[in-house]
N, C-alpha and C positions, 0 to 999 in steps of 0.2 A: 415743591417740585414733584414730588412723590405723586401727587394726588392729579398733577395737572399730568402728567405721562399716564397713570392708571387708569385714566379718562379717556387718553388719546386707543391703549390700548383695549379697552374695552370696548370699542365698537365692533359692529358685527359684519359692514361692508366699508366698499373703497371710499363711497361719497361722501358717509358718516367721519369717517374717522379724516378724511382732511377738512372737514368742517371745524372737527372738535381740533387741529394743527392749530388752526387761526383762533376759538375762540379762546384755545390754552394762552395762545400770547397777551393777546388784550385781556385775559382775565385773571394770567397770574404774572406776566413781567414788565410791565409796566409799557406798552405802548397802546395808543389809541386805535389803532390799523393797523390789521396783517392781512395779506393776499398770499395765496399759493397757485401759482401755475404748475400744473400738472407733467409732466414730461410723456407724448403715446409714444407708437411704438416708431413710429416714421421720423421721432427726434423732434417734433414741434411740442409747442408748450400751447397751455391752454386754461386762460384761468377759471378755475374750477368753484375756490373758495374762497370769500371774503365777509371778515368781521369786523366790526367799529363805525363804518360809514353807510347809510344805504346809499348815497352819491356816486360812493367810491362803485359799492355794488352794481349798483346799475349802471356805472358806464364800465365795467370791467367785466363784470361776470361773464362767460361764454368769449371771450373773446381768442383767440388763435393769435400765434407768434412763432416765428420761424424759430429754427434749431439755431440760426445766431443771433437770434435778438438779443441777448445781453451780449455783445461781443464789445459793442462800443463803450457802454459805460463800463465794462471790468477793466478794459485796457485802461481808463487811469483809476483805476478805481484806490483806495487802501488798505493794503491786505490785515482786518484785527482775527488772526489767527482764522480760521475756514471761513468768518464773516468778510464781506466785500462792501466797505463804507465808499459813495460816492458824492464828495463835499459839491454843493449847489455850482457853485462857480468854478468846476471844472471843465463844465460842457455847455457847447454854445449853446443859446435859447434853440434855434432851430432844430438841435439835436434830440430833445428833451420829450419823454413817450410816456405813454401813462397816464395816471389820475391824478391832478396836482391840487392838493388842499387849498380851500380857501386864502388867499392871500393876506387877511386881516391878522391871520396867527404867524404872522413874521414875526422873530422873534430881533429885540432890538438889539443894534449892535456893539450895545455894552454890556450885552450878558455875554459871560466868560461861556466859550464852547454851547452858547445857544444853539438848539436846532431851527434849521432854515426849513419853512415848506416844500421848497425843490431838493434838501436834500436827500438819499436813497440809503438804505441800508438793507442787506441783500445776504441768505441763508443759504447754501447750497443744499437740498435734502437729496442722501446717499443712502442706497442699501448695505449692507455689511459685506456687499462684496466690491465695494466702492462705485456701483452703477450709479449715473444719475436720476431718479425717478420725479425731482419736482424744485424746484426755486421760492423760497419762502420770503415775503418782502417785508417791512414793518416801516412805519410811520407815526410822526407825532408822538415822542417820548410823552411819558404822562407831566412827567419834571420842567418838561420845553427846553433841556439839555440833551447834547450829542452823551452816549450813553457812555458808562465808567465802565473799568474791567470787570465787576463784578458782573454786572448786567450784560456784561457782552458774553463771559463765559457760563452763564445761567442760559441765553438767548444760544450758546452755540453748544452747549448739553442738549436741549432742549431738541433746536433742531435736531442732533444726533441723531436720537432717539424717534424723531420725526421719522426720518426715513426708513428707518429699519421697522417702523409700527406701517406703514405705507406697504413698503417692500414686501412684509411680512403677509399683511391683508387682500396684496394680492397676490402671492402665493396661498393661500388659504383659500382664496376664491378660485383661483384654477384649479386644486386638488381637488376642492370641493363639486366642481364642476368635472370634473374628470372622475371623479368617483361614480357619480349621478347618472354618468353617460356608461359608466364599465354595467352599471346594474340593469340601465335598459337596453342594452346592445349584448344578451349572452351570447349571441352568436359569432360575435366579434370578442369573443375575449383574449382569444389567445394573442392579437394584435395591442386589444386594448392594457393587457399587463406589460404586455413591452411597451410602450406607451407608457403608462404609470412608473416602469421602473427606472424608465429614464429621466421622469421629473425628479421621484423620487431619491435614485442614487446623485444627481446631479445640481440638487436645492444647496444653495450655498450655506445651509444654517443645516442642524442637526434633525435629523429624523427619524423617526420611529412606529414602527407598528405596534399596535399593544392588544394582547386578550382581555377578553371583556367581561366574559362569563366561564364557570367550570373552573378546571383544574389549572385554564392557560391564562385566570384574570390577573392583569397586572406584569403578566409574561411579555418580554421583548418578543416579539415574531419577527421580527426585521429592522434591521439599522443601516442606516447610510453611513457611507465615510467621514463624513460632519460629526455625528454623533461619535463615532471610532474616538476620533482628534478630541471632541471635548472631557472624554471620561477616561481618553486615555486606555481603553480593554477594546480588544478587537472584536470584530463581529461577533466570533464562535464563542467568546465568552461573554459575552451582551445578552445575546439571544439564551444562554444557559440560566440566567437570570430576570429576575422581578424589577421592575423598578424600585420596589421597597428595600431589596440590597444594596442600591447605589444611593440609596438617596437619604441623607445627613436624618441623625434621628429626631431631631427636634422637630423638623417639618416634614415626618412621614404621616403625621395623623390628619389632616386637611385633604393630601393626595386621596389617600383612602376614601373618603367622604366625598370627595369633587367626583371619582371614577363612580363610585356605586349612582350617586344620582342622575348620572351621564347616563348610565348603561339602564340604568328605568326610565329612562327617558325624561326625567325633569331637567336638564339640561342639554341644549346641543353642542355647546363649547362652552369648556371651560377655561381659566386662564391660572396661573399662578408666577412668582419667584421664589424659588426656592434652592438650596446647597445638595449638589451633587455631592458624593465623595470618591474621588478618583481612585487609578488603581495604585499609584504611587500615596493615597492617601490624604492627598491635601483637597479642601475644600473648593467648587467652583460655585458660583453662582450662575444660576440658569433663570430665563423668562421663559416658562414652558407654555404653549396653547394647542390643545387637546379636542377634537373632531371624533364624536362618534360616528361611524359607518353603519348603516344597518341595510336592513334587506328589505323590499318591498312591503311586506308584512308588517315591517316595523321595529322587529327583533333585530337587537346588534348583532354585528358580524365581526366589526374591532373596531380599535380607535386609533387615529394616525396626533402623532405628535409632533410637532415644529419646538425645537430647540435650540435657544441663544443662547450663546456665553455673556452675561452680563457684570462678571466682573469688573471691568476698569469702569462701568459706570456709576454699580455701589460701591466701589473704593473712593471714587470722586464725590461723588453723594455723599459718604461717612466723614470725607475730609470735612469739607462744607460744614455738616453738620459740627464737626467737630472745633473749627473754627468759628461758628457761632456762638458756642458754649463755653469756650475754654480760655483761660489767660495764656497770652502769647508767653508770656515772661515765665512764668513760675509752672504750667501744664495744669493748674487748677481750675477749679470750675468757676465763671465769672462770673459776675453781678446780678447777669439775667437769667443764668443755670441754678444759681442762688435761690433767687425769687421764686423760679418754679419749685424746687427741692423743698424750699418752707410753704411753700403753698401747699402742698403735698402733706407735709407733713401736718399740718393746720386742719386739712380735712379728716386726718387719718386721727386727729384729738378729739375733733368735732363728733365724729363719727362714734364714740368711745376705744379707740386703739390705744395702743402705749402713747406716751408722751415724747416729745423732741426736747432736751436744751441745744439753747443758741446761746455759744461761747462767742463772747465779740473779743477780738487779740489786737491790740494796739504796738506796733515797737517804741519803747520810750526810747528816746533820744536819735532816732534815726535821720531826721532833718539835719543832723549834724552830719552823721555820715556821706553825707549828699553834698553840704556845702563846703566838706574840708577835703574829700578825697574824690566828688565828681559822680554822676549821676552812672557811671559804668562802674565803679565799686557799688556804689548804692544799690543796684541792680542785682548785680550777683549776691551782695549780701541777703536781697529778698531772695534770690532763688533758694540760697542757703536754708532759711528760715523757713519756707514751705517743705523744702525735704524732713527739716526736724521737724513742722509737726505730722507730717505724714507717719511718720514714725512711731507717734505718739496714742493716734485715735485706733478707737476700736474698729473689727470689722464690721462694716455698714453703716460708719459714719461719713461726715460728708464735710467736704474742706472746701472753701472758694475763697477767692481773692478779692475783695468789693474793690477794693485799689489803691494805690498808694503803700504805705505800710502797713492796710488793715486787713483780719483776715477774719474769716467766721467759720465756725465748727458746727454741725450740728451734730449732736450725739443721740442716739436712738435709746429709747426707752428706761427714759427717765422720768423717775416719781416725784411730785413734789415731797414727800414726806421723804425719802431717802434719797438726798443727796451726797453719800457717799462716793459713790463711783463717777459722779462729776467733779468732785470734792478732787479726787487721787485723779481725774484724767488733766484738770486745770495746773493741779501741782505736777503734771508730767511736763506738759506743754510749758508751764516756769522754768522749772528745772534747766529742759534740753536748748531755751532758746537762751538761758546762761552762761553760757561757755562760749569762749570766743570763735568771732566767726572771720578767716582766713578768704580775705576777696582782695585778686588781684595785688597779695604780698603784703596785706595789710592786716594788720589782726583787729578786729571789731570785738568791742563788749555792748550788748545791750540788755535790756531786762523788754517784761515783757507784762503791760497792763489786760487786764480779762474782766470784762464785766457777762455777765450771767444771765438770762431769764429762762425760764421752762415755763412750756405751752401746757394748759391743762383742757380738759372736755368746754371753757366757754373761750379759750384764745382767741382774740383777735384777729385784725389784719394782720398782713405782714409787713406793713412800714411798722406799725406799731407795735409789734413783735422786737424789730429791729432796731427801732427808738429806745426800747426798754432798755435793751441789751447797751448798746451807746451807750446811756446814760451810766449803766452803771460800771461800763468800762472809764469816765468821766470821774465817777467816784471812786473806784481804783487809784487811776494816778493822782484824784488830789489829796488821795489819803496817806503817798508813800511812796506811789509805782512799785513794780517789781510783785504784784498780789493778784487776786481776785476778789469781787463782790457779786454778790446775787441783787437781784433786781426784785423789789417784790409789788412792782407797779402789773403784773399781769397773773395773777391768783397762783403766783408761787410762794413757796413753807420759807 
């Protein structure tokens, strides 16, 4: 999602970047077709952009559409959250406008929630100040299913962000164009900054003038009331300041480097996201996109800044992500967070770095747990059991849940020739998952089998890392339970 928004916003005009709307859909969410009608200024639509089809393209492209053309299909439409799904067999054949796929790809009507070729599914694209600037369409799921939530709120992210890169681009283009016209009209200036300052105080998104060279580079010269609201400090203490004092320390060294190239002219816009720190302190994230000005000659004059608050959508982003990664049940890292972590750490052996072991943690007797008190003790009992071994590992090791009762540890920089301190972190991880575990009024005993291997500079894959490890968690319990074994199927001591 990251990459397909970075793409939308990186273009440098309005055509490009609703091109790159459609070709984001069909290239990272799964539909065959997207169209975008344009919204001008008289309120008619006009489509502008289409990807998947040349069919569709060519009977679409350029075509014009009154300010109520969708009126009749939203009226029944399905509201999935800002998306407007309209099922084929709501609207009589007569009614029905637009480009209609091939009829062969009907889908048949024993597939559960099949897409129908006449069905419509329909994106609103909005600026940040809720304007309408364009209507996004999609067709032919790649699945040939009507789409799940995940895909719808991926698809209504998406568009989000649609609008506001639209919105933005062409704010960018008028400033732009409004700059161009203050430098060859001096005669008109004093018109032309009124003019300028009315865009400028009155841009729905944050703004800012910036020095570019001298004593004033990187200097606020001017902020809009946008920028006030997002940083939280008023004009007169904006302007008293750099952007390098507001702006979070980890991501001040890129700014610095993005402005000097600007201002030599190897760049004419740049773009970034980056953490503001506000005046109460707390972090915002911002989509900054940064215009140098210069003067005939060539020589900067300043640079004007457009400024988004993007937090709620890396808060939404970081959920996502974090729901891909993590076990719902226990907050550990899952099967496929797993994978990459040893993958990782498999290069980092390969490479000559320290070594990984991979603790495989089995609970002996837990099936029991499950079929005597119920899969809602069972549960809690795991959750219990990842908090102890949290407790347990060192810092910078790494815990996930593969699933079930199993769990796996890796532990960072480990030697084959001294296994001591896997030795004492395995007898930790025994120890604390011995004591009884209190779920739902019940008191649990379980023990805890561990099998072992360490990665050395020729380690393998990572199934077969993980095999190793298995196995010798297998020879654990059939030697006893309640122990560890090392594995010495992969060039461990």
């Amino acid at each position: 999602m990251y990459g397909l928004i970075g793409r939308m916003n990186g273009r440098d005009g309005l055509s490009s970047t609703l091109q790159a709307v459609v070709d984001g859909v069909v290239d990272g969410l799964g539909f065959a077709v997207a169209v975008v009608n344009y919204v001008h200024p008289d309120g008619t639509f006009e489509t502008v952009a289409v990807a998947g089809s040349e069919d569709a393209r060519a009977e679409l492209l350029g075509r014009r559409h009154a300010a109520d053309s969708f009126d009749v299909e939203f009226a029944v439409a399905e509201h999935w959250g800002a998306l407007r799904f309209i099922p084929h067999d709501r609207l009589p054949a007569d009614q029905l406008t637009g480009w209609i796929p091939p009829l062969e790809k009907t889908i048949s009507s024993d597939v559960p929630d099949g897409w129908h070729p006449l069905d419509a599914l329909f994106a609103p694209l909005t600026a940040s100040s809720g304007e309408l600037v364009g209507m996004l369409s999609v067709d032919l799921p790649r699945d040939g299913r009507r789409p799940g939530p995940l895909q719808r709120e991926l698809l209504e992210m998406f568009a989000t962000q649609a609008g506001i890169a639209i919105a933005n681009i062409r704010l960018s283009d008028q400033l732009r164009a409004e700059h161009e016209r203050l430098l060859a009209e001096q005669q008109h200036l004093a018109a032309s900054e009124e003019s300028f300052r009315l865009a400028f105080e009155g841009a729905g998104v944050g703004m800012t003038m910036l020095g570019v060279r001298g004593p004033d580079a990187g200097r606020f010269l001017r902020v809009n009331a946008a920028m006030c609201a997002i940083t939280g400090y008023t004009a007169a203490e904006l302007t008293a300041r750099t952007f390098a004092d507001i702006t979070h320390p980890d991501d001040l060294g890129p700014d610095f480097a993005a402005l000097g190239r600007a201002a030599d002219g190897d760049e004419h816009v740049y773009r970034a996201e980056k953490r503001y720190v506000r005046k109460d302190g707390r972090p915002v994230w911002v989509g900054v996109t940064t215009t140098v000005v210069r003067f005939p000659s060539g020589e900067p004059l300043y640079a004007i800044s457009q400024v988004q608050d993007i937090t709620a959508r890396r808060v939404a982003d970081d959920d996502l992500t974090r729901r891909a990664t993590q076990d719902p049940l226990t907050g550990l890292l899952n099967r496929s967070a797993l994978r990459d972590k040893l993958a990782a750490a498999l290069d980092q052996a390969r490479a000559g770095g320290p070594s990984t072991a991979v603790l495989f943690c089995d609970l002996d007797g837990f099936k029991a747990v499950n079929d005597t008190h119920g899969h809602d003790t069972g549960d809690r009992v795991l959750a219990i059991a990842a908090a102890r071994l949290a407790e347990q590992v060192r810092e910078g090791d790494v815990i996930a849940r593969l699933g079930g009762d199993e769990f796996v540890v890796l532990a960072e920089n480990a030697t084959p020739r001294d296994m001591a301190g896997i030795t004492q972190l395995a007898e930790r991880i025994t120890s604390s998952l011995a004591g009884p575990m209190v779920a739902c009024g019940i008191a649990v005993n379980l023990t805890v089998s561990i099998g072992i291997a360490v990665l050395d500079d020729h380690g393998p894959d990572v199934e077969t890392v993980l095999r190793a490890a298995d196995a010798a968690m297998y020879q654990a319990k059939a030697s006893g339970r309640d122990r560890h074994v090392f594995s010495h199927a992969i060039g461990v001591a």
